[in-house]
C-alpha positions in Angstrom: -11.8 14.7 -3.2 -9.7 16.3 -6.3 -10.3 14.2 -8.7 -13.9 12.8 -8.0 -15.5 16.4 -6.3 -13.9 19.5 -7.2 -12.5 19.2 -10.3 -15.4 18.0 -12.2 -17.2 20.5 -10.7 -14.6 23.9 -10.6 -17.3 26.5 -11.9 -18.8 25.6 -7.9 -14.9 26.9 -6.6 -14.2 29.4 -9.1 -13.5 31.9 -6.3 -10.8 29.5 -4.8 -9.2 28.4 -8.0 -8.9 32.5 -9.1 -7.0 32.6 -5.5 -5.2 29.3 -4.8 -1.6 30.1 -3.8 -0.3 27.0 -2.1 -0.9 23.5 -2.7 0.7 21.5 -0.1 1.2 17.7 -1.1 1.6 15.5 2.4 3.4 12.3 2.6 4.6 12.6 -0.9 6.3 8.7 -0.7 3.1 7.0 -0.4 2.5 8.6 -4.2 4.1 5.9 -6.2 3.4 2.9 -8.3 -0.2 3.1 -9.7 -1.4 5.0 -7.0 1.3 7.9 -7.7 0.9 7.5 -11.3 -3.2 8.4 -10.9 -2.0 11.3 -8.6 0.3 12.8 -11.1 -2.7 12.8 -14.1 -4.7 14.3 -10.6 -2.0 17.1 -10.3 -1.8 17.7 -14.3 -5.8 18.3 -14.7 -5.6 20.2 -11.3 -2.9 22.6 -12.9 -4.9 22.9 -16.0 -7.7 24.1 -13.9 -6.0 26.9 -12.1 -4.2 28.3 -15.1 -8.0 28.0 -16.6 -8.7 30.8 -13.9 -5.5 32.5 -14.1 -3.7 31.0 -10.7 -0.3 29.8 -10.3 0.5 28.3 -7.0 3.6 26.7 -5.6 3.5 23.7 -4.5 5.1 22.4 -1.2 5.8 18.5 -1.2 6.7 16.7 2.3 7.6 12.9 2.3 9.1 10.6 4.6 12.6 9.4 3.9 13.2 8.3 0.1 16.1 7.6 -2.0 15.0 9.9 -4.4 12.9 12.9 -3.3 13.4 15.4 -5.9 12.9 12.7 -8.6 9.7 11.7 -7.4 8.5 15.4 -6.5 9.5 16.6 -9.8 7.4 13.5 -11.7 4.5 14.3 -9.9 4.5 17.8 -10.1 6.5 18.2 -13.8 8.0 21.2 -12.4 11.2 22.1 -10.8 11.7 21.7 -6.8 14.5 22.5 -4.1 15.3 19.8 -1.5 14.9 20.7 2.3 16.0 17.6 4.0 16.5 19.5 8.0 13.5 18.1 10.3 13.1 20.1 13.4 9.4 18.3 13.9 8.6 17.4 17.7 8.9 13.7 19.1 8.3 11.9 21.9 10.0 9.1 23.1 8.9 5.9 20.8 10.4 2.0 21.6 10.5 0.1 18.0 11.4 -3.5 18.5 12.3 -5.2 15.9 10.9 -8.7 17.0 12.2 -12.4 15.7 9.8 -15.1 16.3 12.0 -18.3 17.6 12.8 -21.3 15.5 10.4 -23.7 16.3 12.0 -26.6 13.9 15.9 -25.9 13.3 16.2 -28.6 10.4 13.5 -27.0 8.0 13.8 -23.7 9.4 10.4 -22.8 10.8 9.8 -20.0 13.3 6.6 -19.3 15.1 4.2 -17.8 13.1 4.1 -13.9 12.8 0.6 -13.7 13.0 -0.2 -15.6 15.9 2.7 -13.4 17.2 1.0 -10.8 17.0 -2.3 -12.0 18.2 0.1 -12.9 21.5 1.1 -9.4 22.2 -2.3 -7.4 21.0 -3.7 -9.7 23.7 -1.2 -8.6 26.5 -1.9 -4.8 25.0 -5.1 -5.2 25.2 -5.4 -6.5 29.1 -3.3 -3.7 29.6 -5.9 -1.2 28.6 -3.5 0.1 25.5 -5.7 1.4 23.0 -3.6 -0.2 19.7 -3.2 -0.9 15.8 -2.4 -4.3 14.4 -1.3 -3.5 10.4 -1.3 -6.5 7.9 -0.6 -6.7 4.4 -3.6 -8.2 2.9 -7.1 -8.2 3.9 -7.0 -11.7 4.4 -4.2 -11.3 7.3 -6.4 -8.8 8.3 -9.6 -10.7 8.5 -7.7 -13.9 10.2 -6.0 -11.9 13.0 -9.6 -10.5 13.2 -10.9 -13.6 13.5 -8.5 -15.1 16.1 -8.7 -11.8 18.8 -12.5 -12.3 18.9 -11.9 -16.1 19.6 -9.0 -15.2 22.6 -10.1 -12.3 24.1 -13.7 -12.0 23.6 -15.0 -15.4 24.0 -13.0 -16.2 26.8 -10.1 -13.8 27.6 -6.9 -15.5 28.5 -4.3 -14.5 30.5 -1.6 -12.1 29.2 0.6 -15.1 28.6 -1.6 -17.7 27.5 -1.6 -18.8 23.9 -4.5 -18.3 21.1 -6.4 -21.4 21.5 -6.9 -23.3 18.7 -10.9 -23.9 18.0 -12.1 -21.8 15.2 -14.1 -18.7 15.9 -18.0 -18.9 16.2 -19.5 -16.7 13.6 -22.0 -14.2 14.4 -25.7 -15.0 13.4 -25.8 -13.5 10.0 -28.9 -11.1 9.0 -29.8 -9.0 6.0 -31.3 -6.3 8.2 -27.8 -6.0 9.8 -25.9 -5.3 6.0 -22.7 -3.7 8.1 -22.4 -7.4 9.9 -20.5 -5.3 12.3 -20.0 -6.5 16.1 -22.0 -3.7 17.5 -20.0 -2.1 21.0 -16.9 -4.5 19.9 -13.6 -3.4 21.6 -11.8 -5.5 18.5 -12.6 -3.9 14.9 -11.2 -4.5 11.6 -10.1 -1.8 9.0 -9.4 -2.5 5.6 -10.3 -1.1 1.7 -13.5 -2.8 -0.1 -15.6 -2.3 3.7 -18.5 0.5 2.7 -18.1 3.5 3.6 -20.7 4.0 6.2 -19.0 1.1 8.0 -15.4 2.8 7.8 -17.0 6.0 9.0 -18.3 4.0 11.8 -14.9 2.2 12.8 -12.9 5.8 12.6 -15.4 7.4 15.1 -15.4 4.5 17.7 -11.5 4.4 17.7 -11.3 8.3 18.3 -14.2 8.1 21.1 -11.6 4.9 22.6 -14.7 2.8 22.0 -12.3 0.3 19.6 -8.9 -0.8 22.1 -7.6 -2.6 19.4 -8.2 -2.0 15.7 -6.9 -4.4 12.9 -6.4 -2.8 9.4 -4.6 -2.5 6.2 -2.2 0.3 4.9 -5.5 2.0 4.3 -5.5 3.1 7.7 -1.8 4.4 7.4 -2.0 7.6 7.3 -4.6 10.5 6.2 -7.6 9.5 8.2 -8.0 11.3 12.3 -8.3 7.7 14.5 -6.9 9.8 17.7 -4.4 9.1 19.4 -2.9 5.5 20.1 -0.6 3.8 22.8 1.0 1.0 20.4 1.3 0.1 16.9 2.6 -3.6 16.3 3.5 -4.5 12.6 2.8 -8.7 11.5 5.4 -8.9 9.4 7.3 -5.8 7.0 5.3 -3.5 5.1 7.0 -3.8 2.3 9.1 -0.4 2.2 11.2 1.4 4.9 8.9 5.0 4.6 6.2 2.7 4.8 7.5 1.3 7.8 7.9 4.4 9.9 4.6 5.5 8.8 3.0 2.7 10.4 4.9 3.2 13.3 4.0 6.4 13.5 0.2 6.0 14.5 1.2 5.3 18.1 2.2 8.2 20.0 0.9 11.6 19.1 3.2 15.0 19.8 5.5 14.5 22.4 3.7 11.4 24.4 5.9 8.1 24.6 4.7 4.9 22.1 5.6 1.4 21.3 6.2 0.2 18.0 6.9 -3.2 16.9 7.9 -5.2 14.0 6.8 -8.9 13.9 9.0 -10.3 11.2 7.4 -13.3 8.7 9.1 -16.0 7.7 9.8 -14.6 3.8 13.2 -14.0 2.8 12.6 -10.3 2.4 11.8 -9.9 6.5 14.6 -12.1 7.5 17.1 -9.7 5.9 16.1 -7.3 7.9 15.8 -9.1 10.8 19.7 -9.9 10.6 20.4 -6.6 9.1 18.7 -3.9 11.3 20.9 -1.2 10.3 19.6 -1.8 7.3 16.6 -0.3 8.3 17.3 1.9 10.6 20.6 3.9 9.2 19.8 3.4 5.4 17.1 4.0 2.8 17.8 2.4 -0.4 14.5 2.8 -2.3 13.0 4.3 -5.0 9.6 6.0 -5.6 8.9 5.6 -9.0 5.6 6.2 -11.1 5.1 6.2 -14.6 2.1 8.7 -15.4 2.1 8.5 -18.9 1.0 5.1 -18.5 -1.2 4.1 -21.5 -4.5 2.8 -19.5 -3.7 5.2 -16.6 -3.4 8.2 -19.0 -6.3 7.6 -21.0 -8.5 7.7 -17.6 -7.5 11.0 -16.7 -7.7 12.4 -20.4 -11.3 11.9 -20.5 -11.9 13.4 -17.1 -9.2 16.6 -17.9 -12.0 16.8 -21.5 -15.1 16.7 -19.1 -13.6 19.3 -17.5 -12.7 21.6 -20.0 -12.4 21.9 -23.7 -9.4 20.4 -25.1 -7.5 22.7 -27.5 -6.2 20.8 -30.3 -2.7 21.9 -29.3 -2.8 21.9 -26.0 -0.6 20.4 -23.3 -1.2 18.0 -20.8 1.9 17.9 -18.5 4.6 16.6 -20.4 2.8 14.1 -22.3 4.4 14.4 -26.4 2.5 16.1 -28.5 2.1 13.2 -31.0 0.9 11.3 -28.4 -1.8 13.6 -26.7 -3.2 14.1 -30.1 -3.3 10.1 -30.8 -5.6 9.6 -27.7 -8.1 12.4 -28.6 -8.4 11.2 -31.6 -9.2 7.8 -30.3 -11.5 9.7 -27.8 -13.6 11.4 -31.5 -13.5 8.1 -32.9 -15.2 6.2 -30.1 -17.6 9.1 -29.7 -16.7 10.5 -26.4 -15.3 13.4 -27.9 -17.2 16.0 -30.3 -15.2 18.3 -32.4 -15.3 21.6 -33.3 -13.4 23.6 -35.0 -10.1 23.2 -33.0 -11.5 22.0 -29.8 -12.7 18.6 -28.6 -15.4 18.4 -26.1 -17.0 15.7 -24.3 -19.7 14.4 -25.3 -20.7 10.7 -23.5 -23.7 10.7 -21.4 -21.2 9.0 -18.2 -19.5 11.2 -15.9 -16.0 9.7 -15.8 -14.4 10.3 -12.7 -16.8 8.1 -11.2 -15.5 5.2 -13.0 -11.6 5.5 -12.5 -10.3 4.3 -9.3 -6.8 6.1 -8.3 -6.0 2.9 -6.8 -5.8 0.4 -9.6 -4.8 0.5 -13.5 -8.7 -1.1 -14.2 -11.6 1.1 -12.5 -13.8 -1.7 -12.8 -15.1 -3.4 -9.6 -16.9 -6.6 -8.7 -19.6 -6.3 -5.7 -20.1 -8.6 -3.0 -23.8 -9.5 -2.4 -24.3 -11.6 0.8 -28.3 -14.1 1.2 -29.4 -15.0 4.1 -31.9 -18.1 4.3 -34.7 -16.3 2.9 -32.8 -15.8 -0.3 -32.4 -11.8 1.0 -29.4 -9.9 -0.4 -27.2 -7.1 0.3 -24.1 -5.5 -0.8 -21.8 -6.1 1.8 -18.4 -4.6 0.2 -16.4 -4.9 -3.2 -13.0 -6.0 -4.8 -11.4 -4.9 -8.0 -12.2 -7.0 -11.1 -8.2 -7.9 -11.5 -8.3 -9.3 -7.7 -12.0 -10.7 -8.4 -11.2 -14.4 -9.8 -8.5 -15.1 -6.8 -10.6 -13.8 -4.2 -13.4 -14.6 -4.8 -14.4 -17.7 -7.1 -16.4 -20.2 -6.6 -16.3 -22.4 -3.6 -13.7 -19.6 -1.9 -14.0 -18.6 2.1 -14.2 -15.0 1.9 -13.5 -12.9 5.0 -15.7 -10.0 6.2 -15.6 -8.4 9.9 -14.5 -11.9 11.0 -18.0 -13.3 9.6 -17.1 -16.5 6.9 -18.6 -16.1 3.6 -18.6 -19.1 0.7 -18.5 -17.7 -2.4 -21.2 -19.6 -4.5 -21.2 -17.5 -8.3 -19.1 -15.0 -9.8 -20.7 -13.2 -12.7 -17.3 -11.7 -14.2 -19.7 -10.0 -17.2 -21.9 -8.8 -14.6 -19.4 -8.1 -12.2 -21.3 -9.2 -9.2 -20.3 -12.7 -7.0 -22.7 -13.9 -4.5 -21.6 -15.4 -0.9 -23.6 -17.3 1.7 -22.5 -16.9 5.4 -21.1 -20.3 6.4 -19.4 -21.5 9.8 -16.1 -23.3 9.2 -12.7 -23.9 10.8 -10.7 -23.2 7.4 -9.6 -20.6 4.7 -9.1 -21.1 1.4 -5.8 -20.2 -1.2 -6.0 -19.9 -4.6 -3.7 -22.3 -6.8 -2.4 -20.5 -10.3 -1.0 -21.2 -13.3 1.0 -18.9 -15.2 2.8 -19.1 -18.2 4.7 -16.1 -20.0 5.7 -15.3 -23.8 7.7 -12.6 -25.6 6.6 -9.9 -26.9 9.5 -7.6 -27.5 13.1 -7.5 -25.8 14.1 -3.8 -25.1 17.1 -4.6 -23.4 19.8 -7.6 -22.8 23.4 -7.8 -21.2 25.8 -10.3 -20.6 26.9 -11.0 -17.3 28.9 -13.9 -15.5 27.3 -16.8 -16.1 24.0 -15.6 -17.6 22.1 -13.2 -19.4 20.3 -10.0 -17.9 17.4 -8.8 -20.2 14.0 -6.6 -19.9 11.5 -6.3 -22.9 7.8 -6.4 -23.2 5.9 -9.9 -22.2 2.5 -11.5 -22.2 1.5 -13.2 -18.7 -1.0 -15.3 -18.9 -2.8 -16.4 -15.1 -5.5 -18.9 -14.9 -6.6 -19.8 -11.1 -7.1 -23.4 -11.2 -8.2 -24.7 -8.1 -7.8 -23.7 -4.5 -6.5 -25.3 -1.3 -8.5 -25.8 2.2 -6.2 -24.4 5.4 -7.5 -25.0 9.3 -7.4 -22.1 10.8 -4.4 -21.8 13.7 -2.7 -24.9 12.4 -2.8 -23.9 8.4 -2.8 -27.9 8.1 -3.8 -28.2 4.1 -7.3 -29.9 4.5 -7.6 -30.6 1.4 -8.1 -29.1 -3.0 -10.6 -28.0 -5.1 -11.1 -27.2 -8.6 -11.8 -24.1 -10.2 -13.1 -23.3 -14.1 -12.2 -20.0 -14.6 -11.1 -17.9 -18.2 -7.3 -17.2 -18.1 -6.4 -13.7 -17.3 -3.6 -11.8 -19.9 -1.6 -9.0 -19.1 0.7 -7.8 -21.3 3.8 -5.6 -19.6 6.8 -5.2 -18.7 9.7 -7.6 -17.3 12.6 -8.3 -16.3 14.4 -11.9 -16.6 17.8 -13.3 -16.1 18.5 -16.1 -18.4 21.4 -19.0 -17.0 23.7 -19.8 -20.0 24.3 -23.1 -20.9 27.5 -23.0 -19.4 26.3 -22.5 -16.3 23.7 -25.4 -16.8 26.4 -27.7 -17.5 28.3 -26.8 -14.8 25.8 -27.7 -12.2 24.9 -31.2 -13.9 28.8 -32.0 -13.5 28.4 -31.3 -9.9 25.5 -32.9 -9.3 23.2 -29.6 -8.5 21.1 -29.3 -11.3 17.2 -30.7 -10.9 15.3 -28.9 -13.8 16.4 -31.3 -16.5 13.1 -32.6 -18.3 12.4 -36.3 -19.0 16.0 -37.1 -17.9 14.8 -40.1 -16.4 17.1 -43.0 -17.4 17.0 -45.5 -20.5 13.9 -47.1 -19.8 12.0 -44.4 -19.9 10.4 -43.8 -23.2 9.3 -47.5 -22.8 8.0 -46.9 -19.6 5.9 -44.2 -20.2 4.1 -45.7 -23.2 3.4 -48.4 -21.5 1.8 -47.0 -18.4 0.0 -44.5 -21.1 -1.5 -47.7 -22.8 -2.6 -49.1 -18.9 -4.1 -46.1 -18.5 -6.3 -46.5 -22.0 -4.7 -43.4 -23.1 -7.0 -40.9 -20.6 -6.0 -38.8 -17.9 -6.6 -40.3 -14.7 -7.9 -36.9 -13.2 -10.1 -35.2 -15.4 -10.5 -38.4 -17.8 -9.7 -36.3 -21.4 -8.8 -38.5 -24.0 -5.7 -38.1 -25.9 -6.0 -36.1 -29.0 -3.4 -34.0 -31.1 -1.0 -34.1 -27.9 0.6 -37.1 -25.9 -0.5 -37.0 -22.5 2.1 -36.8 -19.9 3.3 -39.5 -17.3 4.0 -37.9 -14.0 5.7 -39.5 -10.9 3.9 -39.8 -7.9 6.5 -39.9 -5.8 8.8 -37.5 -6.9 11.6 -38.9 -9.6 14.8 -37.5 -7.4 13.7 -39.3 -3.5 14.9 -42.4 -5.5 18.3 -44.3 -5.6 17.8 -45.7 -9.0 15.8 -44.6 -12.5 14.1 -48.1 -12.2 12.9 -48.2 -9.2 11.7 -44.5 -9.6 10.3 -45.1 -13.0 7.9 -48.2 -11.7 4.9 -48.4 -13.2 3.2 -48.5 -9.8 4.5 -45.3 -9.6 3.5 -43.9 -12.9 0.1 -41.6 -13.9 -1.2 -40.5 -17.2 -2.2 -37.1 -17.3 -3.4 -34.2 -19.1 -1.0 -31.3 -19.3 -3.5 -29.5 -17.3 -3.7 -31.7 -14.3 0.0 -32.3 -14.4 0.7 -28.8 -14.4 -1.5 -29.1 -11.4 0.1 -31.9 -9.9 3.5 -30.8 -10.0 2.2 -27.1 -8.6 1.0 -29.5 -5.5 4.7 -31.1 -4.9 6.3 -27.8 -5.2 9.7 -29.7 -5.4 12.2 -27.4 -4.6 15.7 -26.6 -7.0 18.0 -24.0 -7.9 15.8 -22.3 -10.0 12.9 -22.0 -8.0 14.6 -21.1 -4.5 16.7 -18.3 -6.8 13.4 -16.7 -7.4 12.2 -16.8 -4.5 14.9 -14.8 -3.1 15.0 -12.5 -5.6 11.0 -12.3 -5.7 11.0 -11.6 -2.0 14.2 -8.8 -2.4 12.6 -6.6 -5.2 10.7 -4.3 -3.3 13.6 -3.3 -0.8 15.1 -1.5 -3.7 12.0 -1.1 -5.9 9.5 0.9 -2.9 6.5 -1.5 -4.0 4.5 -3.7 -2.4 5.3 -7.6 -3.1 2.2 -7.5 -5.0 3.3 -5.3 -7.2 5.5 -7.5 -9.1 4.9 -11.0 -10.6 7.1 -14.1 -10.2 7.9 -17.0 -12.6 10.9 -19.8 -12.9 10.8 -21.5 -16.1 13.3 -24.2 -16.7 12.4 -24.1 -20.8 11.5 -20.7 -21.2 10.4 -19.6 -24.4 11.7 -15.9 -23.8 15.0 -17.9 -23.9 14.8 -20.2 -26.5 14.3 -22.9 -23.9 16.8 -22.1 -21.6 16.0 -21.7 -17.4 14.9 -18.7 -16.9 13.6 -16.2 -13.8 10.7 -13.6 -14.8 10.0 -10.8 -12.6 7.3 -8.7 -14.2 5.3 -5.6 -13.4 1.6 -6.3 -12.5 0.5 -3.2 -14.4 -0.6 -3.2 -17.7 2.2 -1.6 -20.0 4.3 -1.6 -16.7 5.4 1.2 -14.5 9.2 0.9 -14.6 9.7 -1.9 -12.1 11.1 -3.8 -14.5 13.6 -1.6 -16.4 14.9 -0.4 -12.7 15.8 -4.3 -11.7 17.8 -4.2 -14.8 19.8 -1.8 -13.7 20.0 -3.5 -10.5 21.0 -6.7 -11.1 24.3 -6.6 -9.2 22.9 -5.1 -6.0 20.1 -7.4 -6.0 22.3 -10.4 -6.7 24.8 -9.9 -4.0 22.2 -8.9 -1.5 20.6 -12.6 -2.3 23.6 -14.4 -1.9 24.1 -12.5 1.7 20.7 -13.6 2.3 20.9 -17.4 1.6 24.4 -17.9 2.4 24.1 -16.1 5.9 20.5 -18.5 6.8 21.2 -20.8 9.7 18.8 -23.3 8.0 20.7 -26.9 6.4 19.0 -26.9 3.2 16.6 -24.5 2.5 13.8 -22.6 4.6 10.7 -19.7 4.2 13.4 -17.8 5.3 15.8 -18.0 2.5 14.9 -19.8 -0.7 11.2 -20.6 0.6 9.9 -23.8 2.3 11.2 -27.2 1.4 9.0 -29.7 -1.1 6.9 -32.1 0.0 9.9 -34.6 -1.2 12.1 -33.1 1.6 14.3 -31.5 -0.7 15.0 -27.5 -0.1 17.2 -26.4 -3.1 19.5 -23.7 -0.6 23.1 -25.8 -1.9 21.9 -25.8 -5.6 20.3 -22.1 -4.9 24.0 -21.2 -3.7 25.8 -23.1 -6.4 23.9 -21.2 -9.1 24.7 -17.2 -7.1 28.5 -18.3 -6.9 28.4 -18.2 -10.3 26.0 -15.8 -11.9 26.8 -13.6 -9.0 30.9 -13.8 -9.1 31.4 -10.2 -10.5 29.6 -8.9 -7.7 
């Protein structure tokens, strides 16, 4: 409302502005990452408005708990504040449960799934007349537990302890003259960012009116929107920060009336630790709110809405933004011709109204919309996605999810920034398959430390999505793969990486526990690959590319270590020439599990405990040649923000905490070699990597 209403248009509130006293900031936690880094350049233009008019108010910040309050209240504000930590608020009695799902398969370490979990209880809630909130993390959750309430309760409503059938959903008849393709009178609703806004308007006032008993959604329902009041709020799997948590919680149960809260923990590493470590969560808050609003892309935004709204003095200040730097940008701003100069004022000039075009939710304001035709060829907008989320949830040939109704995406125009989807009726989902690969740019920072090195610098990333997988619904069986031609996405940031010294490597070949060497593959092997490069007439066997400048490469089809002997394993039966690209592909589809991989996976899934971010905020490669290491295995955990908002530098400093808490984590697992719950699933070879995972932390994490 800020930053897209009022402050473009102050001369409308000049009264208010000339009168404003108190500006009262509510649940301040939920301000960081990008979001809080927007809300800060918010809070610097709105500052600059009320001194415009001669006001100076005080500002009054309330958060949930956070390991660091005053930091964050002071970075968003840029002005001093006093701590008042003494909550005398009224409560009712509230249940939280912290909820388990059972092993289902000791030996790989599988527990029921969290989601099906929660479709379980939402369904005895339901027949018990609670009126209820499911949270997920991603729209997809959202849209699948969506999707599986309409199949168990609405089609045929089970008894309490019955569970979800299997059968995928029927979808609703799909029509252009319905462009909501909302269930009209539906008890079960869905809630989540890139909906229109007429339809989220529609979902808010049939939840307070107690039309909606049981309404799915995202974190965008978490907090700042009236839904009334609510009996039960169940959690599929952790929200990704402890505030975050509570908040959630804290849509059931209104003053001082009882509610039930419940935490469905996933299978990822990050959950589990809670799950054996409730104290953890409920006696302790170890994270950090941080934001970063001098952010290059993110500051830029808000410079050219602070210019449409007034005059920028060539001198002037904009929060605590240097000097040098300020004047940098409005010169860019004059240069671009945005900004018209005269004498020592720049004003704006551009025919665009700029707030418009920044969202406060993402470090690119650009957006991709979501037209849906019928049979008639009839289309309508039917929601939107960011353009940075654009190629992974929505190209080609992807089953995209929209009030339970199945959508195949057919184009996506990324210069037009418009995909176009066809309402299908299938019993699967689809999940992207990446590439990523990751180059130096600049290291800020390095430290040795037992056994490796700990460093942080500026990187390139560079993603490509390269095909997709086909999951049944219920079962997630894989169905099967598809390819996908899409340009490579770059992102230059931030990053942190912990480099094993050679040492270390040498260490865990002596003792048998290291599976990253390349082309170690026995003495016949250099013959054995040209040959079965010359039987295949020197072509890839996937896409059929000839060899050119590069050697193709000869993969194994059944993985190199499931075998006794090099010569067996190195048969040219089980031999294929490929392309680097497909065999980049190929071994992405094995997924065989080491060391190396199941280390970052347990560091990947421990981040945001002491970081206050979603998972998604951070980026995840293993490497074992890594060219920020002159070839050496490597683990990359990067910010997904262009220019990077500090994640990065703050797991630096970490690096002991985090590595002890991942050693608790995999050494404590009950699985025998490896599990989701510890250093993610085992390959498709069998193999888990949690005694190679462990060999590796007993090393690089002894002075811990």
């Amino acid at each position: 409302m800020l930053h897209t209403a009022i402050l473009p248009h102050h001369t409308k509130w000049a009264d208010f502005f000339r009168n404003l006293r108190f500006v009262v900031i509510d649940e301040m936690h939920i301000y960081r990452g990008v979001f809080g880094s927007h809300v800060a350049n918010v809070l610097r233009r709105l500052k600059r408005i009320t001194a415009f008019y001669g006001a100076e108010p005080q500002f009054i910040l309330t958060s949930a708990t956070i390991a660091n309050p005053t930091e964050l209240a002071e970075r968003l504000i840029e002005a001093p504040t006093v701590l008042v930590d003494n909550d005398g608020s009224a409560k009712g009695p509230k249940h939280f449960l912290i909820y388990n799902p059972p092993i289902i398969d000791a030996d790989l370490g599988l527990r029921r799934s969290s989601l099906l979990e929660g479709v379980r209880l939402a369904q005895d809630l339901f027949h018990h007349n609670l009126q209820t909130i499911l949270f997920a993390r991603t729209r997809r959750t959202v849209e699948l537990l969506l999707t599986y309430l309409k199949d168990t309760i609405l089609t045929s409503p089970p008894p309490p302890t019955t569970q979800p059938s299997s059968s995928p959903s029927p979808n609703p008849p799909f029509s252009i003259l319905n462009s909501q393709f909302s269930i009209l009178n539906s008890p079960i609703r869905a809630y989540r960012s890139g909906y229109l806004p007429r339809q989220r308007r529609e979902i808010e006032q049939e939840l307070r009116s107690g039309d909606v008993k049981t309404i799915v959604a995202t974190s965008a329902l978490e907090l700042g929107i009236d839904i009334g009041q609510l009996s039960a709020a169940v959690l599929v799997g952790y929200p990704g920060t402890i505030a975050g948590t509570w908040q959630q919680a804290g849509r059931a149960g209104r003053q001082e009336e009882p509610a039930l809260a419940v935490l469905i923990t996933s299978a990822n590493p990050l959950d589990q630790f809670l799950a054996h470590h409730p104290d953890y969560f409920f006696e302790r808050t170890p994270e950090q709110a941080l934001i970063d609003p001098d952010n290059l892309l993110i500051l830029l935004q808000h410079l050219r809405c602070a210019a449409f709204e007034l005059p920028f003095r060539t001198n002037e200040p904009f929060g605590r933004v240097e000097p040098a730097v300020l004047a940098e940008f409005l010169q860019y701003l004059y240069d671009s011709g945005e900004l018209h100069r005269s004498n020592d004022q720049y004003f704006w000039m551009d025919e665009h109204y700029p707030a418009q075009l920044v969202s406060l939710r993402t470090a690119s304001p650009s957006k991709v919309t979501l037209q849906a035709g019928d049979e008639n060829d009839a289309w309508a907008t039917i929601g939107e996605v960011d353009v940075a989320s654009a190629d992974w949830m929505v190209h080609p040939e992807a089953i995209y999810l929209h009030e339970g109704q199945s959508f195949r995406v057919e184009t996506l125009d990324l210069e037009q920034q418009v995909a176009r989807l066809r309402p299908v009726n299938v019993d699967y989902y689809t999940e992207p398959l990446r590439e990523t690969t990751v180059q130096l740019i600049d290291q800020i920072d390095h430290a040795a430390v037992t056994g490796a090195t700990k460093n942080h610098g500026e990187i390139l990333v560079t993603t490509q999505i390269i095909g997709y997988r086909m999951l049944s619904w219920f079962s997630h069986e894989r169905l099967g793969e598809g390819e996908v031609e899409l340009p490579p996405n770059e992102l230059q940031t931030s990053g942190y990486w912990l480099t094993l010294a050679p040492e270390t490597v040498q260490a865990l070949r002596d003792a048998g526990l290291w599976s990253n060497d390349p082309n170690n593959y026995g003495p016949n092997w250099p013959r054995r690959r040209n040959q079965a490069r010359a039987r295949d007439g020197y072509r890839c066997q996937l896409c059929g590319a000839p060899e050119t400048d590069r050697q193709h490469d000869v993969h194994h089809k059944i993985p190199f270590r499931q075998f006794d002997s090099y010569e067996t394993a190195n048969r040219l039966s089980n031999l294929v020439t490929l392309c680097r690209t497909c065999h980049r592909r190929a071994e992405t589809a094995v997924r065989t599990r080491s060391g190396l991989s199941g280390l970052a996976d347990a560091l990947g899934h421990l981040a945001p405990l002491f970081l206050m971010c979603d998972t998604h905020d951070l980026g995840l490669h293993a490497d074992p040649q890594s060219p920020l290491a002159e070839g050496q295995p490597t683990i990359i955990i990067f910010d997904r923000v262009p220019a990077g908002l500090g994640f990065s530098r703050r797991l630096f400093d970490l690096h002991t905490d985090l590595l002890y808490h991942a050693y608790e984590l995999v050494a404590t697992c009950p699985c025998p070699d490896g599990c989701p719950s510890c250093v993610g699933p085992a390959g498709e070879d069998g193999m888990g990597g949690k005694r190679e995972t462990l060999a590796i932390l007993e090393i690089v994490g002894r002075s811990t």
